[in-house]
N, C-alpha and C positions, 0 to 999 in steps of 0.2 A: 547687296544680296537680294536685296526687293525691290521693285519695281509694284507702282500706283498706276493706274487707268490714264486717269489726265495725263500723268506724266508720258507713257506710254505712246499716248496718241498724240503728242508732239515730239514724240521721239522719230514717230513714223511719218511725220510730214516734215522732217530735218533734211540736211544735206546729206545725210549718211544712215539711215534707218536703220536695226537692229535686225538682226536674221532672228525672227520669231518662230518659234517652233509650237506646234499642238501634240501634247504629250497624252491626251484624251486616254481612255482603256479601259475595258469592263474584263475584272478577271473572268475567266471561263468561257468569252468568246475574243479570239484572237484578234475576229474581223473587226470589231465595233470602233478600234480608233479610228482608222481610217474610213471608218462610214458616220461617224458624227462628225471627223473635218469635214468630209463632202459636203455634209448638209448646212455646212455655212462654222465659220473658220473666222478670226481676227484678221481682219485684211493682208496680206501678203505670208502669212504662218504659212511654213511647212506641217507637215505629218511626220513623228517623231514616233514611231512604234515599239511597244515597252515589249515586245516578244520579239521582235525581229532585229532590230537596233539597239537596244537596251538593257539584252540576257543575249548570252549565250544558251547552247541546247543544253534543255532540262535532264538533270544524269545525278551523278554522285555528287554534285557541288550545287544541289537545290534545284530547288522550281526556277530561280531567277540569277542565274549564277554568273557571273560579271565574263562580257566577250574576251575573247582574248585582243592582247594591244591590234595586231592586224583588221582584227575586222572591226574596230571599233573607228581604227583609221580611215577606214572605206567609209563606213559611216559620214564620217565628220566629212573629208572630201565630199563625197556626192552631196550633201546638201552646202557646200561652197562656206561652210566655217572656218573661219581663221584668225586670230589673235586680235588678229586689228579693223574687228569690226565688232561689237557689241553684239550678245545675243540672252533672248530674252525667252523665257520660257513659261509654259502655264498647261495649267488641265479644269478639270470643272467640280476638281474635291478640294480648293482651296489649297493644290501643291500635295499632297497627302500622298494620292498615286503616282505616279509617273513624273511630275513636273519638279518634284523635290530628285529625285532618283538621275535627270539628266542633268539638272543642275550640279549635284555633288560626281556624275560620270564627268562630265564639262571641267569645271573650273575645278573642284578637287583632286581626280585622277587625272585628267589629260593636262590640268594647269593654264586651262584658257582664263586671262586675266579679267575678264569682265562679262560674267555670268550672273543673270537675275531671273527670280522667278516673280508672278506677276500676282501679288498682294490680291485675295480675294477670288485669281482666278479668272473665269469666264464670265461670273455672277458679277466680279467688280464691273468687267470691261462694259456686261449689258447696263447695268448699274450709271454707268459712267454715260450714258447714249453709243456708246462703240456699238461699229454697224456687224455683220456677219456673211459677209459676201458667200456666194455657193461653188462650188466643182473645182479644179485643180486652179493651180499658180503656176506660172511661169518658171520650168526649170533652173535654176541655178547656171553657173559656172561651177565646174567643182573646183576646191581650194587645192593646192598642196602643203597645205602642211602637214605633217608629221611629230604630234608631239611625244613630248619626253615625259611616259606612264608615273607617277609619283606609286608604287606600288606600296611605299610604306602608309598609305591611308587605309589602306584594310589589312584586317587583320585575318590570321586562321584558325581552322575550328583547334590545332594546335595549341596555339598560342592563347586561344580562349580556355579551355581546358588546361591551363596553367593555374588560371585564378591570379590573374596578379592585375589584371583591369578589372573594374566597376561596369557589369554588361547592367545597360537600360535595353530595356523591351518597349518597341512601342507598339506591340498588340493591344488590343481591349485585357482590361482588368480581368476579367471574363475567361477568356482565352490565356491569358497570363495565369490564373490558378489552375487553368484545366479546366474551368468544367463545363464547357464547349469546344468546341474543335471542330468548325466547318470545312477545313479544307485538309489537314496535316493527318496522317494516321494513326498518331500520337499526339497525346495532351499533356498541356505542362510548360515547366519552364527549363531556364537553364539556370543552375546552383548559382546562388549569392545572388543574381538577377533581382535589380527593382524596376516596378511598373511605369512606364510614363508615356502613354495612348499619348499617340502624334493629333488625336482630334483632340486634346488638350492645349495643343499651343497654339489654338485658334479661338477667336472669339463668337460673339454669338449672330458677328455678321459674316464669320468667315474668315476673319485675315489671321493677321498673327497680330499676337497681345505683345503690348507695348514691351521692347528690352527689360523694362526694372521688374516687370512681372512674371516675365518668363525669367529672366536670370535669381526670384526668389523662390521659382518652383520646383525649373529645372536640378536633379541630382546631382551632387558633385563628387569628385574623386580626383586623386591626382591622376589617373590615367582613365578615360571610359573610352567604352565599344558599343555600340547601339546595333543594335539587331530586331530583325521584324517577324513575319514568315518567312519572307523570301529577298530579305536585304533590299524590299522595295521603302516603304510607309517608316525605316530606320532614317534614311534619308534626310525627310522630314525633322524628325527628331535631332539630326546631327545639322540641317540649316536653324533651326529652334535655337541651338546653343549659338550659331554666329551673330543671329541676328541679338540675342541676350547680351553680346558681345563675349561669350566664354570661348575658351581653347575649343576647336572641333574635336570630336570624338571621332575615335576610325572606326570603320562599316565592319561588321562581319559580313560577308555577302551573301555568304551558304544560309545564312540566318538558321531558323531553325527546323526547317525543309529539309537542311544539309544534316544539321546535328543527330539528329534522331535516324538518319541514317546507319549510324553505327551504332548497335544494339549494348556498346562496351560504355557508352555515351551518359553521364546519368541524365536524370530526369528529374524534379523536382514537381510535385503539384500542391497545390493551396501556397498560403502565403508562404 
């Protein structure tokens, strides 16, 4: 599920290198991924756009609400992905944004078998001496493959409003009582909801904390759903549990963008 610098960087001077992708993204401006790959990228990475390739349009099913299988296909095609080539993924929040979000799109929903995101991020790769070449890469081949959507890895705002999963939030503590709320027009949580900030399974140089410490912090439940705002930074939270070595947790995707959409929807604030 993880992928280390060093390692990395003789991944990419192998016989067979990994399709790296840069999953970069500033919420609030659409443009910024692909303008900080421009400006210098892990050697051969694509651009992997968390508004264009990685949501569907923003409507009743959230800010970030998962593409439908077709165009997610197109996706995967145009950038020459397919089963049997490794691909490795990364952003510069340490997986938080985007880089946990394609990973679990990858290998959990479309069932690509060898998906990793890259330990530390951009900071490791500089960290590591990895260089940062400038301006585009060499288009691909596109792939065909066509995979087979695993739909039962997320769940609905239905099925959440059952109450029969354990929902983890990985919003800020903060954001999880209500009482802030930068982006959603509503504060709060969803009922029975415990907190667990995805900048928690990181440590203070950025990676993830070792399996035995995330697996004694991580929540447990015989069934959880992780949700975020926008079924982005849940992600995170539900690679957290693989690498701890626990069962994954399924996504809500609508997160809570989606939920509060329906005013019938409760709301929970403070602990």
């Amino acid at each position: 599920m993880l992928i280390d610098a060093d390692e990395l960087r003789r991944a990419l001077n192998g016989d067979r290198p990994p399709r790296v992708l840069d999953c970069r993204a500033r919420l609030g401006d659409s443009d910024a991924g692909e303008r900080l790959w421009r400006e210098g990228h892990v050697p051969g990475s694509l651009h992997l756009d968390l508004d264009r390739d990685l949501a569907g349009p923003t409507g009743e099913g959230g800010r970030h609400p998962l593409p439908s299988h077709d165009a997610f296909t197109a996706v995967i095609q145009r950038l020459g992905i397919s089963p049997d080539r490794a691909v490795v993924v990364y952003d510069d929040r340490g997986g938080q944004l985007a880089a946990a979000r394609a990973w679990w799109m990858l290998a959990c929903w479309a069932g690509h078998p060898e998906v990793r995101v890259l330990d530390g991020g951009l900071r490791a790769w500089l960290d590591a001496g990895g260089e940062l070449p400038l301006g585009r890469e060499p288009v691909p081949s596109p792939s065909d493959w066509r995979p087979t959507y695993r739909d039962e890895a997320w769940a609905t705002a239905e099925e959440v409003l059952s109450g029969q999963a354990l929902m983890v939030d990985a919003r800020s503590h903060e954001r999880f009582r209500g009482e802030v709320e930068p982006v959603d027009p509503v504060a709060g949580h969803i009922p029975g909801a415990v907190c667990r900030p995805s900048a928690e399974n990181l440590d203070e140089a950025g990676r993830f904390k070792a399996p035995a410490a995330l697996d004694a912090e991580l929540p447990g439940g015989d069934e959880v759903i992780a949700y975020c705002g926008s079924g982005v930074t849940a992600c995170h939270d539900i690679l957290a549990y693989g690498v701890a070595g626990r069962p994954l947790p399924r996504l809500y995707p609508g997160s809570w963008s989606e939920w509060i959409r329906d005013p019938g929807r409760p709301v929970i604030r403070g602990q």
